[in-house]
N, C-alpha and C positions, 0 to 999 in steps of 0.2 A: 452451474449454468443458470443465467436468467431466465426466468418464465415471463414469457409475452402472452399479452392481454389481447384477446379478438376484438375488434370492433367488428358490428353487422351495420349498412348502411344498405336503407330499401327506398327505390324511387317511386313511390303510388304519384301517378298522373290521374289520379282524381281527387274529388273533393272530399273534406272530411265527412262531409253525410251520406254519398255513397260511400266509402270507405266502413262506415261503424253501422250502416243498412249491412253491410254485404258482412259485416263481423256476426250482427245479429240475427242473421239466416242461419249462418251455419252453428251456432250457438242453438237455435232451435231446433234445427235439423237434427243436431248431437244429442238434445236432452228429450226429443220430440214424446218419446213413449215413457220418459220419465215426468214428465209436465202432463201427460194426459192421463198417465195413472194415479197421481195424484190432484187431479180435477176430478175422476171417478169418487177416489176415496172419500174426498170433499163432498161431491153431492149425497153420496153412500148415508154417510155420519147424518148430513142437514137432512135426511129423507128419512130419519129411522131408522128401523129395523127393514130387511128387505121383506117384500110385498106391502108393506104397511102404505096405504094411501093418505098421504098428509092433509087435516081438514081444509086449510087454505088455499087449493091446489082448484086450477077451474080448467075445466074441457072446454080447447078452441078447435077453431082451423088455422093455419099462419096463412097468410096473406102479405104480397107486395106492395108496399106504399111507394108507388111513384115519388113522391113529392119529396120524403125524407128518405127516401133509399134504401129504407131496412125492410124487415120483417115484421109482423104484425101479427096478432093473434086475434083472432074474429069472436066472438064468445057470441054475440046476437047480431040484430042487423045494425044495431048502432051503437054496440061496445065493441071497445079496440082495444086495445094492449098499447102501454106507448113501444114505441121502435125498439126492439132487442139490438144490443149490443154486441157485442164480441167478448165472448166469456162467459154468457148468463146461458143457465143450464136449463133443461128442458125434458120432459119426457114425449116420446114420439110414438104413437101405438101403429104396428110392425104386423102382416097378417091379418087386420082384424081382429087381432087378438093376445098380442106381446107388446108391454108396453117396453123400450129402451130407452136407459137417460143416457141425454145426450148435451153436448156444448155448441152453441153456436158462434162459428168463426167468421173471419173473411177473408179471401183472398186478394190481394190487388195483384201481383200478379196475373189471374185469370178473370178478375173484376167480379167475384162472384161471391155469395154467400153461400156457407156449405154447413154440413152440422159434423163433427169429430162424435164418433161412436157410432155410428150406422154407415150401413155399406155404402160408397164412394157410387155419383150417379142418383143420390135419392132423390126423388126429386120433392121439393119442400113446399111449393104451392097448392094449396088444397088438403097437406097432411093435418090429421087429427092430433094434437098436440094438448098436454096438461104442462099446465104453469101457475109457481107460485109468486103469488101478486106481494 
Protein backbone atom coordinates (compact mmCIF):
# COMPACT_ATOMS: atom_id res chain seq x y z
CA UNK A 1 0.00 0.00 0.00
CA UNK A 2 1.19 3.63 -0.79
CA UNK A 3 1.83 5.96 2.10
CA UNK A 4 0.28 9.50 1.61
CA UNK A 5 1.99 12.51 2.62
CA UNK A 6 -0.25 15.24 4.98
CA UNK A 7 -0.12 18.59 3.70
CA UNK A 8 -1.28 21.21 6.73
CA UNK A 9 -2.49 24.40 5.14
CA UNK A 10 -3.31 27.45 7.91
CA UNK A 11 -5.16 30.66 6.88
CA UNK A 12 -3.62 33.66 9.56
CA UNK A 13 -5.76 36.73 8.54
CA UNK A 14 -3.19 38.71 9.89
CA UNK A 15 -0.03 40.45 9.24
CA UNK A 16 3.20 38.83 9.54
CA UNK A 17 4.30 41.16 12.49
CA UNK A 18 1.29 40.43 14.43
CA UNK A 19 1.69 36.90 13.67
CA UNK A 20 5.81 36.44 14.89
CA UNK A 21 4.57 39.36 18.16
CA UNK A 22 2.04 36.77 18.95
CA UNK A 23 4.88 33.76 18.32
CA UNK A 24 7.18 35.75 20.60
CA UNK A 25 4.75 35.97 23.63
CA UNK A 26 4.06 32.70 23.93
CA UNK A 27 7.83 31.80 23.35
CA UNK A 28 8.32 34.02 26.58
CA UNK A 29 5.50 32.95 28.20
CA UNK A 30 7.00 29.27 27.82
CA UNK A 31 10.58 29.95 28.75
CA UNK A 32 9.49 33.02 31.12
CA UNK A 33 11.07 31.34 34.59
CA UNK A 34 13.85 29.99 32.53
CA UNK A 35 14.98 33.43 31.09
CA UNK A 36 14.53 35.00 34.56
CA UNK A 37 16.61 32.54 36.24
CA UNK A 38 19.28 32.92 34.19
CA UNK A 39 19.11 36.83 34.39
CA UNK A 40 19.47 35.99 38.28
CA UNK A 41 22.37 33.93 37.75
CA UNK A 42 23.95 36.56 35.38
CA UNK A 43 23.60 39.23 37.96
CA UNK A 44 24.64 36.63 40.80
CA UNK A 45 28.15 35.87 39.01
CA UNK A 46 28.74 40.06 37.87
CA UNK A 47 27.84 40.96 41.79
CA UNK A 48 30.28 38.45 43.50
CA UNK A 49 30.10 36.45 46.01
CA UNK A 50 26.50 37.05 47.70
CA UNK A 51 26.45 39.93 50.24
CA UNK A 52 29.55 41.32 48.78
CA UNK A 53 28.76 45.17 47.99
CA UNK A 54 30.49 45.90 44.47
CA UNK A 55 32.73 49.15 44.82
CA UNK A 56 31.10 50.87 41.77
CA UNK A 57 27.61 50.58 42.85
CA UNK A 58 25.82 54.09 44.01
CA UNK A 59 22.69 54.57 46.17
CA UNK A 60 19.76 56.32 44.38
CA UNK A 61 16.15 57.01 44.29
CA UNK A 62 14.39 56.00 40.64
CA UNK A 63 12.51 58.70 39.51
CA UNK A 64 10.20 59.14 36.32
CA UNK A 65 11.46 61.15 33.33
CA UNK A 66 8.56 62.51 31.68
CA UNK A 67 10.38 63.56 28.78
CA UNK A 68 12.31 60.15 27.88
CA UNK A 69 9.77 57.82 29.35
CA UNK A 70 11.98 55.72 31.58
CA UNK A 71 13.20 55.45 34.75
CA UNK A 72 15.98 57.39 36.32
CA UNK A 73 17.98 57.05 39.29
CA UNK A 74 18.27 60.35 41.51
CA UNK A 75 21.91 60.12 43.27
CA UNK A 76 21.79 64.20 44.23
CA UNK A 77 19.74 66.94 43.31
CA UNK A 78 21.41 67.13 39.94
CA UNK A 79 22.88 63.73 39.08
CA UNK A 80 20.74 61.41 37.21
CA UNK A 81 21.28 58.07 35.76
CA UNK A 82 20.60 58.12 32.00
CA UNK A 83 17.20 56.26 31.32
CA UNK A 84 17.20 52.39 32.41
CA UNK A 85 16.34 50.13 29.78
CA UNK A 86 14.80 46.85 29.70
CA UNK A 87 17.14 44.26 30.91
CA UNK A 88 19.52 46.39 33.19
CA UNK A 89 19.56 45.03 36.67
CA UNK A 90 19.29 46.65 39.74
CA UNK A 91 19.20 46.20 43.34
CA UNK A 92 16.14 47.48 45.22
CA UNK A 93 16.26 47.74 49.23
CA UNK A 94 12.91 45.85 50.41
CA UNK A 95 11.91 46.86 54.41
CA UNK A 96 14.40 49.17 55.18
CA UNK A 97 16.59 46.58 55.19
CA UNK A 98 16.86 43.80 52.33
CA UNK A 99 18.41 44.63 49.58
CA UNK A 100 16.87 42.41 46.24
CA UNK A 101 18.39 42.33 42.79
CA UNK A 102 16.18 42.80 40.41
CA UNK A 103 15.54 43.57 36.34
CA UNK A 104 13.94 46.20 34.97
CA UNK A 105 11.12 45.44 32.28
CA UNK A 106 8.41 46.93 30.26
CA UNK A 107 5.20 46.23 29.51
CA UNK A 108 3.35 47.65 26.45
CA UNK A 109 0.69 45.74 26.86
CA UNK A 110 -0.08 47.59 30.30
CA UNK A 111 2.20 50.59 29.18
CA UNK A 112 4.07 50.35 32.24
CA UNK A 113 7.47 49.75 33.75
CA UNK A 114 7.77 47.06 36.36
CA UNK A 115 10.90 45.32 37.93
CA UNK A 116 11.05 41.15 37.54
CA UNK A 117 12.18 39.85 41.13
CA UNK A 118 10.06 41.87 43.66
CA UNK A 119 6.54 41.31 44.39
CA UNK A 120 4.12 42.44 41.47
CA UNK A 121 2.41 45.98 42.58
CA UNK A 122 5.90 47.50 43.84
CA UNK A 123 5.68 50.60 43.38
CA UNK A 124 8.94 51.96 41.89
CA UNK A 125 8.77 55.95 42.32
CA UNK A 126 10.66 57.12 45.16
CA UNK A 127 12.38 53.39 45.87
CA UNK A 128 15.92 53.49 47.19
CA UNK A 129 17.83 51.56 44.59
CA UNK A 130 21.88 50.62 44.05
CA UNK A 131 23.15 50.79 40.51
CA UNK A 132 26.15 49.95 38.85
CA UNK A 133 27.31 52.91 36.54
Amino acid sequence: MKERKLNYRFHNPNSAEVAADYILKVFIEADGKKVDKAFRELAEKSAGKEGQKMDNMREGILVYDQTSERYQIQYGTEDFSHGLHCGECLDVLQNGNQWIRCRMEFSHEQNRWYLVGIQPGFILDGATVRYTR
